[in-house]
C-alpha positions as CSV (number, residue, x, y, z in Angstrom):
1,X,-20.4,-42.9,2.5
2,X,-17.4,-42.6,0.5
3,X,-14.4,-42.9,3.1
4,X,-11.8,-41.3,0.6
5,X,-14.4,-38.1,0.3
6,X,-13.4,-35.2,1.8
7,X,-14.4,-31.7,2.5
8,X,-11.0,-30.0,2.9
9,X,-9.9,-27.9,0.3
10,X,-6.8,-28.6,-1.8
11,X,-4.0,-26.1,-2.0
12,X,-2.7,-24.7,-5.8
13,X,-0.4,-22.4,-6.3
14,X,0.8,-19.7,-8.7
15,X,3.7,-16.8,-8.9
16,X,2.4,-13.3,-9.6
17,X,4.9,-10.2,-10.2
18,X,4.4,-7.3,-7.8
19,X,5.9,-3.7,-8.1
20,X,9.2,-3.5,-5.5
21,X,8.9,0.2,-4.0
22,X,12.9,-0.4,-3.1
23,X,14.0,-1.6,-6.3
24,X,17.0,-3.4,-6.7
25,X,19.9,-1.7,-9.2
26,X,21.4,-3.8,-11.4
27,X,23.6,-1.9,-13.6
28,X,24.5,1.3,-13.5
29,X,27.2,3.2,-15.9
30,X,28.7,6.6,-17.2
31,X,28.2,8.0,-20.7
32,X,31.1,10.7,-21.6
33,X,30.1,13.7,-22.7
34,X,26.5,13.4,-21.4
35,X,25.1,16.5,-18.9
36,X,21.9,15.3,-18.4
37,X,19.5,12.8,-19.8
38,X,16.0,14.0,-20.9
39,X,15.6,10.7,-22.9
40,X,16.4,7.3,-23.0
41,X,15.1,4.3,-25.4
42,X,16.7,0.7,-24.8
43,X,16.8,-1.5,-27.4
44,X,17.1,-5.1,-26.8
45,X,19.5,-6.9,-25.8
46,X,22.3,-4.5,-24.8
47,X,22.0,-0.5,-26.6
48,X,21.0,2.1,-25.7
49,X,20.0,5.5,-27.1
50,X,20.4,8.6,-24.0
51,X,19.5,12.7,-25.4
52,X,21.5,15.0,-23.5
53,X,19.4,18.0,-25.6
54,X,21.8,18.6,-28.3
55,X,23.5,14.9,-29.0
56,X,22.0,11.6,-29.1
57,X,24.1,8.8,-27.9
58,X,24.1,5.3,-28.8
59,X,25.8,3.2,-26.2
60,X,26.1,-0.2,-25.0
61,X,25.2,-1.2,-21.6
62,X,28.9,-0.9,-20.5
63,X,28.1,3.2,-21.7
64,X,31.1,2.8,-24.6
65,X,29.6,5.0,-26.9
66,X,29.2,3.6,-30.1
67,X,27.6,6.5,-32.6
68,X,26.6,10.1,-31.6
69,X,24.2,12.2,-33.5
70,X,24.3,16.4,-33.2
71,X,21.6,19.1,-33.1
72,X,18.4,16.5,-31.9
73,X,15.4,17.1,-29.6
74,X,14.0,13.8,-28.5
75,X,14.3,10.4,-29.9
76,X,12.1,6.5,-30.1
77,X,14.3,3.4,-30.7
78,X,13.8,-0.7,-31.7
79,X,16.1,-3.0,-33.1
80,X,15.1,-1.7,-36.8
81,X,16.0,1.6,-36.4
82,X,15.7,5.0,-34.3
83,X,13.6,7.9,-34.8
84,X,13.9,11.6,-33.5
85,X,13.2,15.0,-33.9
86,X,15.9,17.7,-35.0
87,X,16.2,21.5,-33.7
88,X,14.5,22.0,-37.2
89,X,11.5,20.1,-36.2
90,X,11.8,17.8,-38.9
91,X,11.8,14.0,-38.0
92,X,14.2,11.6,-39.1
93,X,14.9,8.0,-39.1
94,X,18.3,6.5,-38.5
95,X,19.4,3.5,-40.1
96,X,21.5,1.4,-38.2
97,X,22.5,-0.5,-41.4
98,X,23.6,2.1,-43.2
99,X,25.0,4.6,-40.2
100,X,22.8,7.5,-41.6
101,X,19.6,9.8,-41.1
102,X,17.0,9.9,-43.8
103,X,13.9,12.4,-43.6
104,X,10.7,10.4,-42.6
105,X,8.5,13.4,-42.0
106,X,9.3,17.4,-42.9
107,X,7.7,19.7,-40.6
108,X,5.8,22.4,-43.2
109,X,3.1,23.6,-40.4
110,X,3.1,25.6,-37.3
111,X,2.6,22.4,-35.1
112,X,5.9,21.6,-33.7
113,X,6.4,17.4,-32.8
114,X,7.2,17.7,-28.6
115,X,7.2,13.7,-28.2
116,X,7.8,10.8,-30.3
117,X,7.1,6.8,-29.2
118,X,7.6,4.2,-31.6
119,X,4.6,1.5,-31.4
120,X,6.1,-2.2,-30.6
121,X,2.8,-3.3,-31.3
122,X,2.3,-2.4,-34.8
123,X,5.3,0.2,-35.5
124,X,3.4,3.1,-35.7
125,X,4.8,5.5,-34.6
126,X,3.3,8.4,-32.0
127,X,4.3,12.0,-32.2
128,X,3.0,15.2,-29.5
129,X,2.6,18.2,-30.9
130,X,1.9,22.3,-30.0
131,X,2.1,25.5,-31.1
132,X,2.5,28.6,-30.3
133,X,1.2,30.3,-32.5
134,X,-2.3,30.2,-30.2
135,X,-3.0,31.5,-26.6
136,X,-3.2,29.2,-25.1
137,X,-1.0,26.1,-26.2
138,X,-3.0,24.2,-28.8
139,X,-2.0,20.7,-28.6
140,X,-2.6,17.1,-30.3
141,X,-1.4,13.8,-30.5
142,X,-0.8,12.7,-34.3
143,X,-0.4,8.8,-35.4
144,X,1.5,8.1,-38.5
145,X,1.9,4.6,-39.8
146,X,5.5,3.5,-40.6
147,X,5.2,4.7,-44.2
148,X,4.8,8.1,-43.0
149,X,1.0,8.5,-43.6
150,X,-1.3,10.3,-40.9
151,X,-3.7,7.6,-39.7
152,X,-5.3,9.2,-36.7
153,X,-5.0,12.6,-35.0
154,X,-6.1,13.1,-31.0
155,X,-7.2,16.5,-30.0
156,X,-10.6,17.8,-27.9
157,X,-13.5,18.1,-29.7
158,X,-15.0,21.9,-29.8
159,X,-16.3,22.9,-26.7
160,X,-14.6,20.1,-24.8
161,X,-12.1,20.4,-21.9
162,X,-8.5,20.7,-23.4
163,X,-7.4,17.3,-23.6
164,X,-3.6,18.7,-23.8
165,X,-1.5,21.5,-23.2
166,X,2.5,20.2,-24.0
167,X,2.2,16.8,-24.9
168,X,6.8,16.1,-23.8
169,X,7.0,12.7,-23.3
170,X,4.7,9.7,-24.7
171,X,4.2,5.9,-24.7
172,X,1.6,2.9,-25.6
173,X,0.5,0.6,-22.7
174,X,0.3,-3.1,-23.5
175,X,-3.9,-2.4,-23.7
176,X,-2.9,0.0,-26.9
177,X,-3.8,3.0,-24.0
178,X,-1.9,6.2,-25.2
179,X,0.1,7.7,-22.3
180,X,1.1,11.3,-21.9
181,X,2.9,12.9,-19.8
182,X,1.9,16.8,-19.9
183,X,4.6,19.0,-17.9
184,X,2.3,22.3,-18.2
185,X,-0.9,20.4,-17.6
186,X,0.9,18.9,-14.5
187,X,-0.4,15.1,-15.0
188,X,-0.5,12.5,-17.1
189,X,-3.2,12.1,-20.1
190,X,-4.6,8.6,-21.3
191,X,-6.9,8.0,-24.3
192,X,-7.4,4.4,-25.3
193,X,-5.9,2.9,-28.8
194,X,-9.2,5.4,-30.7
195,X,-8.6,8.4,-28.9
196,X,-11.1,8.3,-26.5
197,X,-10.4,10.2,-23.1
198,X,-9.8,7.6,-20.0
199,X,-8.6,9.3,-17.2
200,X,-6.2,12.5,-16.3
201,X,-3.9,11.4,-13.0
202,X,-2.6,14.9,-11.5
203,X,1.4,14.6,-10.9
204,X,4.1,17.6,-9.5
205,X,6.6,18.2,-12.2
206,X,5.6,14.9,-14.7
207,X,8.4,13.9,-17.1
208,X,9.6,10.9,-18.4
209,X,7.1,8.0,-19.0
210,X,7.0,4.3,-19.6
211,X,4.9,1.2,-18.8
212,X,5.7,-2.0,-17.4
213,X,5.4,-6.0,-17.9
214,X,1.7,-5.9,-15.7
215,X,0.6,-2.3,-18.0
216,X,1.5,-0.4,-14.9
217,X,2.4,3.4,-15.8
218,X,5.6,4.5,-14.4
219,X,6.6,8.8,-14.3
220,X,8.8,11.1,-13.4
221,X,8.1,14.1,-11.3
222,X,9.6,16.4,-9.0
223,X,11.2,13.5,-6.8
224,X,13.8,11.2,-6.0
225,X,11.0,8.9,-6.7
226,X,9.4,7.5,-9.4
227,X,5.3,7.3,-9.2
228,X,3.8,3.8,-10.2
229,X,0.1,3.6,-11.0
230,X,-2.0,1.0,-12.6
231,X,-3.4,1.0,-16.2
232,X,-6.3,2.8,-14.4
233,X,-5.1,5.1,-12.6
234,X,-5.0,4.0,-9.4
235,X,-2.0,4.7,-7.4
236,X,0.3,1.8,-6.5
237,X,3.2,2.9,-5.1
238,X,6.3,5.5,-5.4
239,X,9.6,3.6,-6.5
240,X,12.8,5.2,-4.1
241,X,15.6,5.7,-6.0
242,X,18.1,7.2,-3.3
243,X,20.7,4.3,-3.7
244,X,21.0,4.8,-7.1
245,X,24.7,6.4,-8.2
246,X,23.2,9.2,-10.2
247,X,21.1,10.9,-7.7
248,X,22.8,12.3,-4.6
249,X,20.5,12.7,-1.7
250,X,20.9,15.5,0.2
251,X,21.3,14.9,3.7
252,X,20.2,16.3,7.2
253,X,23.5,17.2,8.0
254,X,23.8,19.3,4.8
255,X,21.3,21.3,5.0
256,X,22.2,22.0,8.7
257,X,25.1,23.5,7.3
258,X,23.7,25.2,4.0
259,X,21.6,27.4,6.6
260,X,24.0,27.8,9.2
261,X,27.2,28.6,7.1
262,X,25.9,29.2,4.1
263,X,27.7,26.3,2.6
264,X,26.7,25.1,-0.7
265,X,24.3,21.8,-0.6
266,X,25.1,18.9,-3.3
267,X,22.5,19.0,-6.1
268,X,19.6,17.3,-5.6
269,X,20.0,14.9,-9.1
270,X,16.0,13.5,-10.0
271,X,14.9,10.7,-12.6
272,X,13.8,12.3,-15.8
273,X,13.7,9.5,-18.5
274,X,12.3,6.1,-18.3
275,X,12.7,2.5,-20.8
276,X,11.6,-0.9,-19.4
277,X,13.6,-3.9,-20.9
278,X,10.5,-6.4,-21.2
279,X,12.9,-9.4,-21.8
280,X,15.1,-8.6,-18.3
281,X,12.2,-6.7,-16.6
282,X,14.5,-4.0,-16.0
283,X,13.6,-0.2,-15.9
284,X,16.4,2.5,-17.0
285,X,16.7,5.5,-15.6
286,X,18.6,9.0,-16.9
287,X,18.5,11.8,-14.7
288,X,18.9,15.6,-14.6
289,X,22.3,17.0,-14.0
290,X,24.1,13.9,-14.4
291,X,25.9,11.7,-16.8
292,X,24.8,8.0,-15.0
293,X,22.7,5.9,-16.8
294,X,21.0,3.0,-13.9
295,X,19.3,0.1,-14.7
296,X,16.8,-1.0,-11.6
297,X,14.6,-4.8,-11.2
298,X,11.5,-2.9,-10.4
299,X,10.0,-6.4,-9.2
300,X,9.6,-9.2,-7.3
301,X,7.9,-12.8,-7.8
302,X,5.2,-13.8,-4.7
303,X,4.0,-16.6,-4.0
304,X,-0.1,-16.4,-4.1
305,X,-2.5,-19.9,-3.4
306,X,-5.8,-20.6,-4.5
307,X,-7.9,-22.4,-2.3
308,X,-10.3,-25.2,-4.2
309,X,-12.7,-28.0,-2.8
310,X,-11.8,-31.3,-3.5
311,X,-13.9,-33.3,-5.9
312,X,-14.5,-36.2,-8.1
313,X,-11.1,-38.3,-6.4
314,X,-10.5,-41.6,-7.6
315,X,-11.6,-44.5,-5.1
């Protein structure tokens, strides 16, 4: 019998990322001139682009601003460039070369772009439509490839449940998933990378969307707090938010006094936009009703251990 044999097993271990519900903020700053923020695209390492509803701003993440754009709707950024749509419909690219806005695609249809999410993956880029011209809401999601050309176009088949009704905010998961958020359908749509329906994940209110390093899905809804689910579906946890300097929570105290006095109660601000920095790990926030911009570390490293036998040791 082998005296150095044993039947213990040997310890290995490896880091794994998992989602902090109390994330940790890490930068937080003021844009001037900035009401609300119903979008927000960071572009790496240090701009970022915030839509107030009428004026796009480019900032750094200090918030100076560094170039403002009038009359937009919603807007997709990298480091070659932004895209966004105008009050006109019509969606433009921005050079950031050149300081200007060229047309990319005119709108000559009743189908009005909603949502636009430029692809890291292969730059495509991903555009929500309706109109309403039809009752009710007809609605698709269109994929054009970077010279402009339609190369796929998402929308129920006839006879099938209505895949979406106001497509507002979209993304790509790492997987190639498409990733709606639907405000009058009240949840969030995913199709994989060929349009086929995945799963629908009912959510109060949903707004902004994102995904994260681990292809989690992160949204917005009518909360302090951000809902995290995985790239199935399944519920993970909510993120809270309340330290953040952009959202005031209103207390017990206050609302003491809103119903015995009748004095007013501080505005309960609520995320609305989502980016995740993928270098830094970092989600950004906008919200409604203010002008503070926060970046947050959504998570934390742990420490897991696989357990194997030991084998085959030298004598």
């Amino acid at each position: 019998m082998d005296a150095f044999a044993s039947d213990e097993p040997e310890v290995e271990f490896f880091k794994e990322l998992d989602i902090n519900p109390f994330p940790d903020l890490k930068k937080s700053f003021v844009v001037l001139g900035l009401e609300n923020c119903l979008d927000i695209s960071f572009v790496s390492p240090n701009r970022i682009w915030v839509n107030g509803g009428e004026t796009l701003f480019l900032t750094n993440t200090s918030g100076d601003i560094l170039h403002k754009i009038n009359g937009s709707y919603t807007c997709t950024a990298n480091k070659y460039g932004m895209m966004y749509i105008n009050r006109d419909f019509n969606i433009l690219k921005f050079s950031y070369e050149k300081k200007k806005s060229y047309p990319f695609i005119r709108n000559t249809s009743s189908w009005l772009p909603r949502s636009i999410y430029w692809c890291p993956s292969n730059g495509d880029l991903l555009v929500g439509m309706n109109t309403s011209s039809s009752h009710p809401f007809n609605a698709m999601v269109v994929r054009y490839s970077i010279e402009g050309d339609i190369t796929q176009i998402i929308h129920q088949g006839e006879g099938d449940p209505v895949l979406y009704i106001y497509p507002r905010y979209i993304t790509e998961n790492n997987n190639g998933d498409i990733v709606v958020s639907d405000l009058k359908k009240s949840g969030v749509v995913v199709t994989n990378r060929h349009g086929e329906f995945r799963f629908f994940s009912a959510v109060d209110g949903p707004k902004g969307v994102c995904t994260d390093t681990l292809s989690n899905i992160l949204v917005c809804r009518t909360s302090t707090e951000i809902l995290v689910m995985d790239l199935n579906g399944l519920f993970l946890c909510y993120l809270s938010l309340n330290e953040s300097p952009g959202i005031v929570k209103t207390s017990v105290f206050a609302n003491l006094l809103h119903r015995c006095f009748q004095v007013k109660r501080s505005i309960a601000r609520k995320p609305l936009s989502l980016s995740h920095d993928v270098n830094d790990d970092l989600l950004w926030v906008g919200t409604n009703d203010s002008s503070t911009v926060s970046a947050y570390k959504i998570s934390s490293t742990r420490e897991n251990q696989i357990w194997q036998s030991k084998s085959d040791l030298p004598i």
